[in-house]
C-alpha positions, 0 to 999 in steps of 0.5 A: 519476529516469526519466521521470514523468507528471505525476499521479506527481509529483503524487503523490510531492509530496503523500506528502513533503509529508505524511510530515513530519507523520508523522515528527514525530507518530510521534517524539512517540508514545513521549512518549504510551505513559505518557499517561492518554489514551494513543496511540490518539486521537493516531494517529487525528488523525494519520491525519486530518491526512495525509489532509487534507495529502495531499487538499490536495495532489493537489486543487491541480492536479487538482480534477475528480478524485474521491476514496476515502479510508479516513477520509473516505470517497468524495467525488463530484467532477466527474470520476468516471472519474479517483478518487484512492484514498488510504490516509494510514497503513498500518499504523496498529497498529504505528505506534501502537506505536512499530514502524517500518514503516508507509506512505502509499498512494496509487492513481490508479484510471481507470475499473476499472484502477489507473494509477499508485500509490505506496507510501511509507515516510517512516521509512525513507525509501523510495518505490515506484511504477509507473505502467501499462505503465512498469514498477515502481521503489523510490528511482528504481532499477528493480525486479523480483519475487523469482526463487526458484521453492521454495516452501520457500525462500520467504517470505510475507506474510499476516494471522493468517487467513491464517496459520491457512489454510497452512502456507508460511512466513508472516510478520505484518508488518502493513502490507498495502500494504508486503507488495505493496511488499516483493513487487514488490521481491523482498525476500518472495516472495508475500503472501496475505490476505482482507478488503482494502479498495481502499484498502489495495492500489489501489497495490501491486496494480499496483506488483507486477504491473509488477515482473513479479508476478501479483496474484489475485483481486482486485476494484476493482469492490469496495471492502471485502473484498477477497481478494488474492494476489500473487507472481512468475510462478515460484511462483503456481500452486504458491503457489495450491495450497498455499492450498486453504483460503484 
């Protein structure tokens, strides 16, 4: 593993600490799809229960630390320059569903910037991270966005708004933080969509851009709807134009 600081090991502790959880609950779901009460209660209590494991974890060593939580929301610590921002699944539709591809997000935001972030798919086993000027990383190998400059040659990531606004080959794969991920990896070229929270792309807002992407638009001033492009350097502008309705 290349050299990490120790907020970065903080984090990856805390998502394998809390992936375990994941796993076991989404390997219980099929059992719950012929319930009466159905999945639905049981993947809010999963998402409850990361979250409290991942709070846990990242408030042992650092107890100063703010914290912005999908479900708790924000809690005021002592150090308000430093918060934590933490979504415990993203992605919680296809994990209700019993489709595999969801993540835990976690953003170290200083003041108005992301420092550190990590994207952590416990399924598949696969972590993304970067920290601020360190450069971008997918299982502790190096990565880089996507080199492909025709837009035609491209794939990208949206929601259905975003589907309805543009005619680039989008796809819906329902996790936000991993269709930055995914950017940043080269695995899709670019992704497009409005009515963020901070929480859904505080990590992979820097993990694109120190993989060598553009991310647009974006407002961590804001913590709801929030509007986000991002993709290689190659096709922004091309890609920006193309999105004249979005």
């Amino acid at each position: 593993m290349n050299s990490i600081s120790p907020n970065l090991n903080l984090m990856i502790k805390a998502c394998e600490k809390a992936s375990k959880i994941l796993i076991r609950d989404f390997g219980e779901l099929e059992n719950l799809q012929v319930s009466k009460k159905g999945p639905k209660d049981f993947v809010t209590n999963s998402d409850k229960k990361t979250e409290k494991v991942l709070i846990n974890e990242l408030t042992k060593n650092k107890k100063k630390y703010s914290i912005l939580s999908e479900e708790i929301g924000f809690i005021k610590n002592d150090d308000n320059d430093y918060i934590w921002v933490i979504d415990p699944i993203d992605g919680t539709t296809n994990f209700l569903h019993g489709v595999p591809h969801f993540c835990i997000s976690i953003g170290l935001k200083f003041r108005d910037e992301i420092i550190s972030g990590i994207i952590f798919d416990p399924i598949k086993n696969e972590i993304f991270y970067a920290e601020k000027n360190q450069g971008a990383f997918f299982n502790n190998h190096r990565i880089r966005v996507s080199k492909r400059k025709n837009l035609d040659e491209c794939l990208f990531a949206t929601n259905k708004n975003g589907l309805s606004s543009t005619d680039l080959n989008a796809r819906i794969f329902g996790s936000a933080a991993l269709d930055l991920a995914y950017v940043a990896s080269g695995r899709i070229d670019g992704y497009f969509q409005n009515g963020l929270n901070l929480w859904d792309i505080a990590a992979g807002t820097l993990i694109v851009k120190e993989a060598g992407g553009i991310v647009n638009y974006y407002d961590l001033e804001k913590t709801n709807n929030i509007k986000v492009v991002a993709s290689s350097e190659n096709i922004n502008q091309k890609m920006l134009k193309r999105l004249n309705k979005f």
